[in-house]
C-alpha positions as CSV (number, residue, x, y, z in Angstrom):
1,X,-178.3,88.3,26.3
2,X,-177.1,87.2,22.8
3,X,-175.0,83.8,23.1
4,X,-175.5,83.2,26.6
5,X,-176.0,80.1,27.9
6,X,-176.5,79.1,31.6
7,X,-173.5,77.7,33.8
8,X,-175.5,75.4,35.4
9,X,-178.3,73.7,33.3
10,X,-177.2,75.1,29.4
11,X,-180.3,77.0,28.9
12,X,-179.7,79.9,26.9
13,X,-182.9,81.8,28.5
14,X,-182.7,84.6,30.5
15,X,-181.7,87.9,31.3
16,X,-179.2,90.6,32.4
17,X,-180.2,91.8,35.6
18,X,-177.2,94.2,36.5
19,X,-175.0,96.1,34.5
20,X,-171.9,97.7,36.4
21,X,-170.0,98.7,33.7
22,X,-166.7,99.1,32.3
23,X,-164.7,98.0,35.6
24,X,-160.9,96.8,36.3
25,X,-159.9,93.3,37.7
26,X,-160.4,93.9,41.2
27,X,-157.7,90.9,42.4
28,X,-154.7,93.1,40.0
29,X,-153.3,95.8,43.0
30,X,-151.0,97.8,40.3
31,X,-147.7,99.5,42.0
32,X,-148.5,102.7,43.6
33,X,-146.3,104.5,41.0
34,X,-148.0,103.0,38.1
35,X,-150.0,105.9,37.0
36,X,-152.5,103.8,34.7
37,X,-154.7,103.4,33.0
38,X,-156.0,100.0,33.8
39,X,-157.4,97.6,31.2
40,X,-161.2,97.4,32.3
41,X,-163.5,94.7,31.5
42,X,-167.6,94.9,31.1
43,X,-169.1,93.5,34.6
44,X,-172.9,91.9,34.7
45,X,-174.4,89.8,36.2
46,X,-177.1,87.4,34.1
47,X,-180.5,85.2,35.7
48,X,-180.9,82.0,33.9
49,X,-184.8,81.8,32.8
50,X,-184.9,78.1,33.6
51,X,-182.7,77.3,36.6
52,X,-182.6,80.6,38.6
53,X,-178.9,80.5,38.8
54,X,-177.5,84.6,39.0
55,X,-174.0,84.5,37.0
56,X,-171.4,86.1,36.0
57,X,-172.0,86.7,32.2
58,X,-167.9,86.8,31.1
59,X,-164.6,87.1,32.4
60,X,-161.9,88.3,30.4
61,X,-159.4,88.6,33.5
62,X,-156.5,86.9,34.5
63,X,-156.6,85.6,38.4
64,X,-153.6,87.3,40.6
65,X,-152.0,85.7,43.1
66,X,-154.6,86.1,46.0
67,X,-153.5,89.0,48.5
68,X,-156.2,89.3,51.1
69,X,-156.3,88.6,54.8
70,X,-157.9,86.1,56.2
71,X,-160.8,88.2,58.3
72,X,-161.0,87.3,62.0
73,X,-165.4,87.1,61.2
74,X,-164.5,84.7,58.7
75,X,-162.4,82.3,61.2
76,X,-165.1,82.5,63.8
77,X,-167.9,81.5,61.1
78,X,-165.9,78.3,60.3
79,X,-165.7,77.4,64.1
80,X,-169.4,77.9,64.6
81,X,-170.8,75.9,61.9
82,X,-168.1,73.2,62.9
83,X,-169.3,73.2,66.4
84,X,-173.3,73.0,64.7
85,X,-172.5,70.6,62.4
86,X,-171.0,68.4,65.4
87,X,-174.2,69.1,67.3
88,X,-176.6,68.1,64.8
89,X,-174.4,64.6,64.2
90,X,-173.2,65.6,60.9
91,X,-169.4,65.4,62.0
92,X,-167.4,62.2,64.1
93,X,-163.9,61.0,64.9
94,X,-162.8,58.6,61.9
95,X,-165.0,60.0,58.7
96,X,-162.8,60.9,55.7
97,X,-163.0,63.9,54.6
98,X,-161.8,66.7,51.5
99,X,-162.3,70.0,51.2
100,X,-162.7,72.5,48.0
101,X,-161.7,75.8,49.6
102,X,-161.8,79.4,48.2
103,X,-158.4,80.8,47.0
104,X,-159.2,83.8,49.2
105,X,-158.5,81.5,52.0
106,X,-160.7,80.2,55.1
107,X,-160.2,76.4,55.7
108,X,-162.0,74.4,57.9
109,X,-159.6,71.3,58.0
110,X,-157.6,72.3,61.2
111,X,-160.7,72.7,62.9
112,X,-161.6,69.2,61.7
113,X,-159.0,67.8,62.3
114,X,-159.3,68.3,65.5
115,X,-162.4,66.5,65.8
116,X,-161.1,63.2,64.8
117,X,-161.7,63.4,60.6
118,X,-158.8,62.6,58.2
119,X,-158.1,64.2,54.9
120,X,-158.3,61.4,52.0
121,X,-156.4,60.9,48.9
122,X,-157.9,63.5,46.3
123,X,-158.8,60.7,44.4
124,X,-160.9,58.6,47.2
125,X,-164.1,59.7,47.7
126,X,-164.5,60.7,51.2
127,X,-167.6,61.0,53.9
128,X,-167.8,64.5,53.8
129,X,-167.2,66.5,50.7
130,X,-166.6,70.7,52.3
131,X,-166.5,73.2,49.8
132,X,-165.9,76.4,51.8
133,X,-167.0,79.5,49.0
134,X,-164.8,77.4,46.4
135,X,-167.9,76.6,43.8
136,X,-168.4,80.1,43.0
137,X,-165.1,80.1,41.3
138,X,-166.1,77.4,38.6
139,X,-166.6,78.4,35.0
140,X,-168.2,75.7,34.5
141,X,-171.2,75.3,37.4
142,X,-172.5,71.9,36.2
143,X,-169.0,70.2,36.1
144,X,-167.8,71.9,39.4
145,X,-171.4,70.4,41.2
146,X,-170.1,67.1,39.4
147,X,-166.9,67.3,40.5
148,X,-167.6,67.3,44.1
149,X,-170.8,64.9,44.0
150,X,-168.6,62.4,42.9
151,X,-166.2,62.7,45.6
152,X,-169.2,62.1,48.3
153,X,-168.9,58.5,49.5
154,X,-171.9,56.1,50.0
155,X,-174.0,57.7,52.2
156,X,-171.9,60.8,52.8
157,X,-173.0,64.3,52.6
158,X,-171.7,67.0,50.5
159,X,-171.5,70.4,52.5
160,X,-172.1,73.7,50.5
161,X,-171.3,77.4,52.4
162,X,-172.5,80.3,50.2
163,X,-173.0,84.0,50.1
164,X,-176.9,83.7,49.6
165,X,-178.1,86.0,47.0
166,X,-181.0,86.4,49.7
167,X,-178.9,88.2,51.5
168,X,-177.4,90.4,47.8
169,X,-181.0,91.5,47.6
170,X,-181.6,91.9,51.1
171,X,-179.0,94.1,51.9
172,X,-178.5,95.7,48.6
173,X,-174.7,94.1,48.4
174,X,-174.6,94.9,44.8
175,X,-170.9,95.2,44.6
176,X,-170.8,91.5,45.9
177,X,-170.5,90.7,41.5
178,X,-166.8,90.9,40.7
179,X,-164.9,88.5,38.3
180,X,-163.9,85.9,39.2
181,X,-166.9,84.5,41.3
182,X,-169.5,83.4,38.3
183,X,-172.4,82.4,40.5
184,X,-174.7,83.6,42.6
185,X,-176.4,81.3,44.8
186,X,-180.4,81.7,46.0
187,X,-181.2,78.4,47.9
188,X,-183.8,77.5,45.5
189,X,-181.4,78.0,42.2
190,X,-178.8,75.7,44.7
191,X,-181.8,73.1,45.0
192,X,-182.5,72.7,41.0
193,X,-178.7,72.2,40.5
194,X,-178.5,69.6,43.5
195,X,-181.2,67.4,41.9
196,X,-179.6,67.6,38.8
197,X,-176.7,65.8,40.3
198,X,-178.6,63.4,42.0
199,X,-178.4,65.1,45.5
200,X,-181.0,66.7,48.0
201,X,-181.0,69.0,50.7
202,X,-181.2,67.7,54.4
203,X,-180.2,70.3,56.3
204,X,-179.4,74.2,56.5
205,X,-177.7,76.2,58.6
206,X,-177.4,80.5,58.4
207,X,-174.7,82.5,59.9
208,X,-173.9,86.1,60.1
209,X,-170.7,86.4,57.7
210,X,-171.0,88.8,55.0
211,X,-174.7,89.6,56.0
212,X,-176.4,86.2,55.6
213,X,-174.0,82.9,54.8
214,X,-176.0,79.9,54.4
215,X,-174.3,76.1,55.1
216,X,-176.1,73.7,52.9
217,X,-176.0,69.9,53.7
218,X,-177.2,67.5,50.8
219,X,-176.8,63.5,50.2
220,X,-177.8,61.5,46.9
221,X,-181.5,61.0,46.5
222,X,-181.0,57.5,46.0
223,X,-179.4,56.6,49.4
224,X,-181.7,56.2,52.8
225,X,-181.6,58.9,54.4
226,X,-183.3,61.2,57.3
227,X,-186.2,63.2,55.7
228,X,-184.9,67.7,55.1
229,X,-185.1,69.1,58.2
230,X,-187.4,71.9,58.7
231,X,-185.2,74.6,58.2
232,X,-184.7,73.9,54.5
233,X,-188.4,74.4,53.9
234,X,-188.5,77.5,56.0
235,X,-185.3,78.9,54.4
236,X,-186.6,78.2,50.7
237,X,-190.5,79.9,51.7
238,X,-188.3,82.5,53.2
239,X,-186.8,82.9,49.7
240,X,-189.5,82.8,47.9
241,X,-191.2,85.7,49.7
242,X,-188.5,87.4,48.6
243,X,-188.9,87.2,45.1
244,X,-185.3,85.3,44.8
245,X,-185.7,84.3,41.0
246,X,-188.2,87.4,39.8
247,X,-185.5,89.3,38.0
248,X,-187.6,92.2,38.6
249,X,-187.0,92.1,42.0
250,X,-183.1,91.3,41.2
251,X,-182.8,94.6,39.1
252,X,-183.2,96.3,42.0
253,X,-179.5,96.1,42.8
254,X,-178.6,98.0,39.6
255,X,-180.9,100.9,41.1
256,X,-179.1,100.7,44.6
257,X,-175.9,100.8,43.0
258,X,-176.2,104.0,41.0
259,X,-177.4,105.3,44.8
260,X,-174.8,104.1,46.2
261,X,-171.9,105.5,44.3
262,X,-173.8,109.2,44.4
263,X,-174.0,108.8,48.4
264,X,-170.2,108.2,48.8
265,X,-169.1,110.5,46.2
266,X,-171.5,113.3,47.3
267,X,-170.3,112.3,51.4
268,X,-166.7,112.5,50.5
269,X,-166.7,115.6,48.4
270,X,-168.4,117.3,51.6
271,X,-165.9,116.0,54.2
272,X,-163.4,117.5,51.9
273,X,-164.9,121.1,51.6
274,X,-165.6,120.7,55.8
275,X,-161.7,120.0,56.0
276,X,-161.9,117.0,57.7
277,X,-159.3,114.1,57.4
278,X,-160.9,111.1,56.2
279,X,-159.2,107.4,55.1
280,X,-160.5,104.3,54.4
281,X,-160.0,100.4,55.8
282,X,-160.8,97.6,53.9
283,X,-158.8,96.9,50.1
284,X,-161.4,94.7,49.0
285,X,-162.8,93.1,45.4
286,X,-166.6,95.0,47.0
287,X,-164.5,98.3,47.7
288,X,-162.5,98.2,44.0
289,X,-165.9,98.2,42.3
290,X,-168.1,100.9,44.5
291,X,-165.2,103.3,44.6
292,X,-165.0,102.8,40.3
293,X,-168.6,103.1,40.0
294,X,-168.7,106.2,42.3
295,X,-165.5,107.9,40.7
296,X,-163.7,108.4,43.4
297,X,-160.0,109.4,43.8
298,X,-157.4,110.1,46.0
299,X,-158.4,114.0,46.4
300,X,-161.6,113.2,48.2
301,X,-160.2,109.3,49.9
302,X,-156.0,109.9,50.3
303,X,-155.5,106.3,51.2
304,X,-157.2,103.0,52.3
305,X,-155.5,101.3,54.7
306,X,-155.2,97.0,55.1
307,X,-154.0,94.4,56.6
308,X,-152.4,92.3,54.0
309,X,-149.0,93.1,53.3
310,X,-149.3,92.3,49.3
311,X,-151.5,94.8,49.4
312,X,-149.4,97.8,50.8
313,X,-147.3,100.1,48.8
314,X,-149.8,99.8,45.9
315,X,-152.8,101.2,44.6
316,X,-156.8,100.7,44.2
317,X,-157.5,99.5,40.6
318,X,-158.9,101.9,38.8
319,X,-158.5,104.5,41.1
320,X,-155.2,106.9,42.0
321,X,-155.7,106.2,46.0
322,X,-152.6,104.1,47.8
323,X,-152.8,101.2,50.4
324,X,-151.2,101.8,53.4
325,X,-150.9,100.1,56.3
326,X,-152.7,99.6,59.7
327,X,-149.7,101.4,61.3
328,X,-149.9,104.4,58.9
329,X,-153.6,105.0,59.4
330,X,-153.0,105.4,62.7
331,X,-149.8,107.7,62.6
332,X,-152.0,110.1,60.2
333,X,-154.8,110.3,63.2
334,X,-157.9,110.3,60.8
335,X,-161.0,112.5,61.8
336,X,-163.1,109.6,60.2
337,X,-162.3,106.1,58.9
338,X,-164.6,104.8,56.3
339,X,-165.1,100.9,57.0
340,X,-165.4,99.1,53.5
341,X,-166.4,95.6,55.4
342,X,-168.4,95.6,57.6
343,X,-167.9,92.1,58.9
344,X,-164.0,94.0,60.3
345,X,-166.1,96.2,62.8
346,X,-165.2,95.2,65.5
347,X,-161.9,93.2,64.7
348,X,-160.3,96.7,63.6
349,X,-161.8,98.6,67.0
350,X,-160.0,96.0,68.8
351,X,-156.8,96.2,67.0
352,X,-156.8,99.6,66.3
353,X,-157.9,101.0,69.1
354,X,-155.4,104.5,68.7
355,X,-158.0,105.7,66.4
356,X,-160.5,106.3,68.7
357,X,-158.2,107.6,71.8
358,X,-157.2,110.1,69.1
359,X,-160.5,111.0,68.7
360,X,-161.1,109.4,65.5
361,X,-164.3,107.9,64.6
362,X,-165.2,104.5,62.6
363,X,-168.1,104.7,60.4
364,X,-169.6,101.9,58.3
365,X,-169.9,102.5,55.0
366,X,-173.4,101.0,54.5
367,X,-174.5,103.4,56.8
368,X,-174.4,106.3,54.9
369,X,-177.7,107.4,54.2
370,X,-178.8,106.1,50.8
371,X,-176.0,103.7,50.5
372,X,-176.5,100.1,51.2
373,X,-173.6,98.0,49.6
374,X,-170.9,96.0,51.7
């Protein structure tokens, strides 16, 4: 694309290899009485030629005030890696330690903390450098990677926890590209921008969180060090294989999208005409832009429910259809509820479990047929 040039490595090759549109700010949650229309902003996402680095290609938006929920999938992740990292003898009583955390929240320090490491001045450098999905929010790739590099103390590791775009393609999580988040992660692209700054992988861990998180631990090249474990070389062959840097194979996700969106409108329209009662869980950035893309409004969807209070009392960007809350989805005994994240599964059966004695039913969006996004 005209006057692009990479976030990562300045190279102005490359491509756009999805294209969703015209779509709103998916962090602005407009009152509930504001009937619109809402400003909307060109969403794509762009492959750098020489780096492999997916990215946003602009963002026009202004951040809001974060109103999510911290997911109960999400606090169990951050245990899990804490106890594998302690395992593997990446983590001991007495190393300093920071963290660059997302503003969607999630930290690990508690958990930390409680293993004997101690939050530095943010201008020490520290033994471990965390950055918990926070380095997807930098403009500027090169300078974030910098940023935190130079906060790793001699012979300290920097630790990197990503949405792999493995797990995008795999899955077909096109409506993962929102503003805001300007990169896009494939191990290998991760890799090229690590030995730009000096650093190296050593170590990789994978987890289940939004389909396929990946836990990267790298250290400078020039420091001794113990030789990549085998699961970086398995993770980046895995990559490979699946064509993680062909934008051919990336282009796919524009395909799945336009799928997608038909599915869901085409499912809701005949839930409608079979008069059954159906709502919707999960206000989400990935629920803002697969409800804009597939048109749909509050004749087909009333409401989506949610747990975060911010959220309740206003509407879907974009879209005519309230947030209620967890209490009001269950006083309006839905036939079906339409899961937007599937990560809540079974947090929400467990909370929620009213829906079902009244013989409601939870279904998973991405398990519609044809529809793959989540």
């Amino acid at each position: 694309m005209g006057g692009m040039v990479c976030r990562a490595c300045r190279s102005g090759a490359g491509e756009v290899v999805l294209d969703l549109g015209e779509q709103p700010a998916c962090d602005h949650f407009p009152p509930k009485d504001d009937p619109g229309p809402d400003s909307v902003y060109p969403l794509q996402m762009w492959l750098c030629e020489a780096c492999g680095l997916a990215q946003l290609v602009a963002d026009p938006t202004v951040p809001q005030e974060p109103r999510g929920a911290e997911p109960a999938a999400l606090a169990e992740q951050a245990a899990a890696a804490v106890d594998r990292l302690t395992a593997a003898g990446w983590l001991r009583g007495g190393l300093g330690l920071t963290e660059y955390g997302s503003p969607h929240g999630g930290s690990w320090l508690p958990l930390l903390a409680q293993r004997g490491l101690a939050v530095v001045d943010k201008h020490e450098q520290a033994d471990v450098v965390l950055d918990c999905f926070g380095m997807m929010h930098c403009a500027d790739q090169a300078s974030g990677l910098a940023e935190r590099a130079a906060r790793v103390a001699p012979g300290g590791v920097l630790l990197l926890q990503f949405h792999s775009l493995a797990t995008i393609l795999r899955h077909g999580q096109w409506n993962a590209l929102r503003h805001g988040h300007y990169a896009y992660y494939s191990t290998p692209s991760l890799v090229h921008m690590l030995a730009a700054a000096g650093f190296s992988p050593r170590a990789v861990w994978q987890f289940d969180l939004y389909g396929g998180t990946i836990l990267l631990a790298a250290m400078r090249d020039a420091e001794p060090a113990p030789a990549a474990d085998v699961s970086v070389s398995r993770l980046l062959a895995d990559e490979d294989n699946l064509r993680v840097l062909d934008p051919l194979r990336i282009r796919d996700l524009q395909y799945i999208a336009e799928s997608s969106a038909k599915t869901l409108r085409e499912w809701l329209t005949r839930q409608r005409s079979a008069g059954a009662t159906v709502l919707g869980y999960g206000a989400a950035s990935r629920t803002v832009a697969l409800l804009c893309r597939a048109g749909v409004d509050s004749s087909v969807l009333p409401a989506i429910a949610d747990a975060s209070p911010a959220k309740q009392g206003r509407r879907m960007p974009g879209t005519d259809i309230p947030v209620i809350s967890p209490a009001d989805l269950v006083e309006a005994r839905p036939r079906t509820v339409l899961l937007f994240l599937s990560d809540l599964l079974g947090e929400v059966r467990d909370r929620l479990p009213q829906v079902e004695r009244a013989g409601g039913r939870w279904i998973d969006v991405t398990t519609l047929p044809g529809t793959r996004s989540g």
